[in-house]
C-alpha positions as CSV (number, residue, x, y, z in Angstrom):
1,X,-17.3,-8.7,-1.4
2,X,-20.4,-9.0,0.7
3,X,-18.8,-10.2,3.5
4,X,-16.6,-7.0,3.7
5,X,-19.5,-4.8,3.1
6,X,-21.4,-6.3,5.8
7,X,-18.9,-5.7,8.8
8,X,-17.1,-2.1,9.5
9,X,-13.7,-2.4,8.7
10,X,-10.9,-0.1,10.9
11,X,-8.6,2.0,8.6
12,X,-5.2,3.6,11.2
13,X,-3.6,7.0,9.7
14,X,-0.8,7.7,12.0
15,X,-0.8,11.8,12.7
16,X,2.2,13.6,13.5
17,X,0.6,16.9,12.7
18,X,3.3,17.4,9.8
19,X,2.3,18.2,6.9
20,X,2.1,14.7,4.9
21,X,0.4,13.0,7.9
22,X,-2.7,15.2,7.6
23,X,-2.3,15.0,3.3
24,X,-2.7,11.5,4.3
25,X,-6.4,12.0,5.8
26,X,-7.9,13.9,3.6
27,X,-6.9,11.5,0.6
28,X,-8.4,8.7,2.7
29,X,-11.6,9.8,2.6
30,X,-12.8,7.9,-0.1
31,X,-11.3,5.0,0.6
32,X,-12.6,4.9,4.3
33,X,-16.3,5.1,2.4
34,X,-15.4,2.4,-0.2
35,X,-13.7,0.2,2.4
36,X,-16.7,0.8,4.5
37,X,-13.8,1.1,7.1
38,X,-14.4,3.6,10.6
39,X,-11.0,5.7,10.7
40,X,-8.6,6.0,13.4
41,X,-6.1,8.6,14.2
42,X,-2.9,7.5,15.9
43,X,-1.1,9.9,17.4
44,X,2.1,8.6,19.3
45,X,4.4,10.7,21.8
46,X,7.8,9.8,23.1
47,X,7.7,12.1,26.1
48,X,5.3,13.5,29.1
49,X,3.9,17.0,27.7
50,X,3.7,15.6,24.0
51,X,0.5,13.9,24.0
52,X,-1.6,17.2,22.2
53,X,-4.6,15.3,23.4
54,X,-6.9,18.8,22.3
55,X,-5.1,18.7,18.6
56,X,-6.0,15.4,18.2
57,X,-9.3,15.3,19.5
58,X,-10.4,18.5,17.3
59,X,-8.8,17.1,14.1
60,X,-10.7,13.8,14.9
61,X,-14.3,15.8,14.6
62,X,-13.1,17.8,12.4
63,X,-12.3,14.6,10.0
64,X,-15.4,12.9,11.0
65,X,-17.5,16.3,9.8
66,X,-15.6,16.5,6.1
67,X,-15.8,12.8,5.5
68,X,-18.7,11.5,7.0
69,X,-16.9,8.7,8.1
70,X,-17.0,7.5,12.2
71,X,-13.8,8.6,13.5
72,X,-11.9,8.2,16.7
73,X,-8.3,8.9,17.9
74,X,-5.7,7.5,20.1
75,X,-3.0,8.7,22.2
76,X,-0.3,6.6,23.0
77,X,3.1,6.9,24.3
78,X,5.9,5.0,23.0
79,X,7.7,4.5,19.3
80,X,5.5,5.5,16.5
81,X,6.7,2.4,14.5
82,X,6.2,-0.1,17.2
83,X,3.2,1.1,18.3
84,X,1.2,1.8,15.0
85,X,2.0,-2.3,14.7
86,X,0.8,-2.9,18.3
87,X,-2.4,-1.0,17.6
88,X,-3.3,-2.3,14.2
89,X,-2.7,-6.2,15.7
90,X,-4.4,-5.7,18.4
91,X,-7.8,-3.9,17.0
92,X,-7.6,-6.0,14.1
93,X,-6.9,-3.2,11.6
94,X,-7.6,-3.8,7.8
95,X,-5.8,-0.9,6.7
96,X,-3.2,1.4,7.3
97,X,-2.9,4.8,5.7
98,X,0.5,6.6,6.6
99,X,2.0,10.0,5.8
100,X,5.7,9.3,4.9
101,X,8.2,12.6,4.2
102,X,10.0,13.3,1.3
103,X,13.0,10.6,2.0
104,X,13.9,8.1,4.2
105,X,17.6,8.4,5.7
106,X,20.0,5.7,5.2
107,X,19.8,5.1,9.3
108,X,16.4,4.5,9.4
109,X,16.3,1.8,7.1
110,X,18.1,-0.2,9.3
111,X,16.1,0.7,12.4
112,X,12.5,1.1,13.6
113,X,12.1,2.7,10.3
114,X,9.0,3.6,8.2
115,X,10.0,0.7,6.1
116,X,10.9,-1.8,8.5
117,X,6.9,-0.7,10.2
118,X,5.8,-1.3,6.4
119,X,7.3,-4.6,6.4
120,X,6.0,-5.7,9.8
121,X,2.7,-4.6,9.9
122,X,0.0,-7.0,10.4
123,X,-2.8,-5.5,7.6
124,X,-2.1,-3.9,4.5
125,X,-0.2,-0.3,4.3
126,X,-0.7,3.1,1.9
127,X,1.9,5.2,1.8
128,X,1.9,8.7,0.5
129,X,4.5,11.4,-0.1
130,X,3.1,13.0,-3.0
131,X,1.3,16.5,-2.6
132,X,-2.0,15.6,-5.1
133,X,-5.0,15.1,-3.6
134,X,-6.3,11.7,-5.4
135,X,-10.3,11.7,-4.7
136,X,-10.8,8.8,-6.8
137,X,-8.5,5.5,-8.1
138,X,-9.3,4.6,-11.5
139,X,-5.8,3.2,-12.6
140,X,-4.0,0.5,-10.2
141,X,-0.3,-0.6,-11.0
142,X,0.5,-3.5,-10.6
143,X,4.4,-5.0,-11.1
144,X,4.8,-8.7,-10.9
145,X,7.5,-10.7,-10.6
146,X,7.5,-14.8,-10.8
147,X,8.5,-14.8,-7.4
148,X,5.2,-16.9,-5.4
149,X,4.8,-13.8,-2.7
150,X,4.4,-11.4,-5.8
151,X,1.1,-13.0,-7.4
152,X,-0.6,-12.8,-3.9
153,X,-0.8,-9.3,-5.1
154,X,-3.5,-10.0,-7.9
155,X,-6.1,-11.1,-5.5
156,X,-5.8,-7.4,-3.5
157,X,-5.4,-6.1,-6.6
158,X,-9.2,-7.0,-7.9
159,X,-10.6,-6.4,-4.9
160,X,-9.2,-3.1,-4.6
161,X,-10.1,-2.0,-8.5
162,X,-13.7,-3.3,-7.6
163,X,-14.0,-1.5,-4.3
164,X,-13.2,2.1,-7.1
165,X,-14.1,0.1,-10.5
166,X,-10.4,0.8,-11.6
167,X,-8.5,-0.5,-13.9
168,X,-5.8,-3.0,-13.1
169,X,-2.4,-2.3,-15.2
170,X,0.0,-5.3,-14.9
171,X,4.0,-4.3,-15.3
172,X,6.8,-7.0,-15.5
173,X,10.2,-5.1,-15.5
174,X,13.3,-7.6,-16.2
175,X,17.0,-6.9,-17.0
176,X,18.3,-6.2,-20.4
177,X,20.5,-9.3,-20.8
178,X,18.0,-11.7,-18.9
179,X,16.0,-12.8,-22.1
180,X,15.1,-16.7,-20.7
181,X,13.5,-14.3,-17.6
182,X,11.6,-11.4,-20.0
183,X,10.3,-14.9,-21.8
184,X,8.8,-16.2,-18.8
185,X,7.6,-12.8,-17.3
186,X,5.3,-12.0,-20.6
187,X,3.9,-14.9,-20.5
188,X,3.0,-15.1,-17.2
189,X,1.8,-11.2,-17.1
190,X,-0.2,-12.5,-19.9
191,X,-1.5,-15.1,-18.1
192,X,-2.5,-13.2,-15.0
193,X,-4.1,-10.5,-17.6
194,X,-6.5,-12.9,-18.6
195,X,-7.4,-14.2,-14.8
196,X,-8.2,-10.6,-13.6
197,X,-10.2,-9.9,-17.0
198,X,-12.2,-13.4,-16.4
199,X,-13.1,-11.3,-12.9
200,X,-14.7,-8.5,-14.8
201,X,-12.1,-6.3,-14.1
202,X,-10.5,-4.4,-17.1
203,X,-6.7,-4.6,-17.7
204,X,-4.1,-3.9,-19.8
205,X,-0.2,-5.9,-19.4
206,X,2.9,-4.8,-20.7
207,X,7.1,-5.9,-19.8
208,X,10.0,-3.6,-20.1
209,X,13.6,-3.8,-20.1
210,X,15.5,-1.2,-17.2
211,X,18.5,-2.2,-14.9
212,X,16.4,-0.2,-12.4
213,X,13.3,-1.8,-11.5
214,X,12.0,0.5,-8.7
215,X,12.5,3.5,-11.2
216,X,11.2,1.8,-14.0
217,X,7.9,1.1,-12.1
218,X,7.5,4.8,-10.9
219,X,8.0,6.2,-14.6
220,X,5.5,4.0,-15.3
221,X,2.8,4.9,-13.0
222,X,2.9,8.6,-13.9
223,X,3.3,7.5,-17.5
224,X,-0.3,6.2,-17.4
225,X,-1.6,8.4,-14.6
226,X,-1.7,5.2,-11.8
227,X,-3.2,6.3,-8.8
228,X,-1.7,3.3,-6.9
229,X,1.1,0.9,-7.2
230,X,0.9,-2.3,-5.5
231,X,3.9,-4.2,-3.9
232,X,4.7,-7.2,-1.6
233,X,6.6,-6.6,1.5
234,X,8.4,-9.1,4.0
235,X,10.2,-8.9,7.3
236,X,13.2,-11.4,5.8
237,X,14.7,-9.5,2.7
238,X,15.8,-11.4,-0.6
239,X,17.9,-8.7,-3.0
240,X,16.3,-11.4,-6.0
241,X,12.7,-10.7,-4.7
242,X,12.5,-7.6,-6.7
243,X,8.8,-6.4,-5.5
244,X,9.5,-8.6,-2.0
245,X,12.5,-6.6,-0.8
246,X,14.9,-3.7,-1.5
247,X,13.4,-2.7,-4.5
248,X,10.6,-2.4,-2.9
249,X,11.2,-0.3,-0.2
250,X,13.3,1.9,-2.9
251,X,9.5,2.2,-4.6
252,X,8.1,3.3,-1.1
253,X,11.2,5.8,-1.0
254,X,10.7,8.0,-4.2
255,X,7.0,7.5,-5.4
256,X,5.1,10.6,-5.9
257,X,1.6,7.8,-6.5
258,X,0.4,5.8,-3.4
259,X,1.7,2.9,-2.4
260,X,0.1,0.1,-1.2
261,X,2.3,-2.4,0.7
262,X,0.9,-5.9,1.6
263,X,2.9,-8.4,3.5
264,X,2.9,-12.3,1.6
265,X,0.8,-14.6,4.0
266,X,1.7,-18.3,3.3
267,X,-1.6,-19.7,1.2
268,X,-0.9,-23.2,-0.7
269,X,-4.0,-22.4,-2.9
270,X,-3.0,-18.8,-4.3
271,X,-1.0,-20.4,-7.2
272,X,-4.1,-22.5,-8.4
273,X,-6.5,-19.6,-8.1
274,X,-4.2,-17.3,-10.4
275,X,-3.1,-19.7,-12.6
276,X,-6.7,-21.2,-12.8
């Protein structure tokens, strides 16, 4: 933690000027502060006359003021998707902190999509379609599954609840008829409960039968008032890898709680320091 307090992290927020894309800067306030992360607003334009250069510019001070937090903005022409992943790999982003609306269509999914962008990016990613404004985050969801990818997620999750001094709430979600699976999952929910606990972090585990996981896991959040869900995302999709793939775009698609999307990295070690 010291050596992310020491250097300025750089958060992106994407701004269409709709409606959800400036939601998505004022609930990143606090975050920017507790990230210590300068913030960056990307604005994209397909065509000559789009750029809104003075929009942009203005919102940028006018973020800046209300925050406290340094803030610049870009204008850049091209896809909004591509080139939010150009940017963020190129000025070596730590965050990403996107606007999404209320659904994505069926096209998009299979093109340059919000969740193909969420799948690609190179840093982490926070979604956010619901309307509440969430100053604080004082419960984090967490589902796991026993898929390697998935436990890279409890790592990010403890040094997200110590960034806010949250809470970390594991949930495993199996099928109804899988009971060698819903054996396995307890345990190793248990397991990881006692590894985040050992960190100082406070946390609570619990599994639950549903034939639909992505649902299950967003009853869940508002059940116990999560303020973020966590879930793994990669480019190469698995329909087993529940929190990996499908499933997890379908939590991007109807959460009303933020999401936070981090893509697995390959790390022999991250088995040895959850299981340890």
């Amino acid at each position: 933690m010291a050596e992310t307090a020491a250097k300025q992290n750089l958060m992106i927020i994407p701004v269409d000027f709709t409606e959800q894309s400036l939601l998505a800067i004022g609930q990143s306030y606090n975050l920017a502060k507790y990230t210590n992360s300068k913030i960056l607003l990307l604005h994209v334009y397909e065509n000559q006359g789009e750029e809104r250069y003075d929009e942009i510019s203005k919102l940028s001070k006018k973020t800046q003021d209300e925050s406290g937090v340094p803030t610049d903005f870009m204008n850049v022409k091209g896809n909004i998707y591509k080139e939010v992943v150009r940017v963020a790999e190129e000025m070596n982003a730590t965050l990403i902190v996107v606007g999404l609306e209320s659904h994505i269509s069926p096209k998009d999914i299979v093109g340059h999509s919000a969740s193909k962008f969420i799948r690609e990016s190179p840093c982490p990613v926070i979604s956010i379609r619901g309307k509440d404004h969430r100053d604080g985050c004082e419960n984090i969801l967490l589902p796991l599954d026993l898929t390697k990818e998935s436990r890279q997620k409890v790592d990010k999750a403890i040094e997200f609840a110590k960034y806010f001094g949250a809470a970390i709430r594991i949930l495993g979600v199996f099928a109804t008829a899988d009971e060698k699976y819903e054996n396995q999952l307890h345990a190793y929910a248990h397991q990881v409960k006692q590894y985040i606990k050992s960190k100082g972090i406070a946390c609570t585990n619990k599994t639950i039968p549903s034939d639909d996981i992505a649902e299950a896991v967003v009853e869940y959040g508002n059940k116990i008032e999560a303020d973020l869900i966590m879930i793994m995302t990669k480019t190469d999709l698995n329909m087993k890898e529940f929190f990996v793939g499908t499933i997890a775009q379908r939590v991007i698609d109807i959460s009303n709680i933020p999401v936070l999307s981090i893509r697995p990295i390959q790390r022999a070690s991250i088995n040895n320091n959850v299981m340890g």
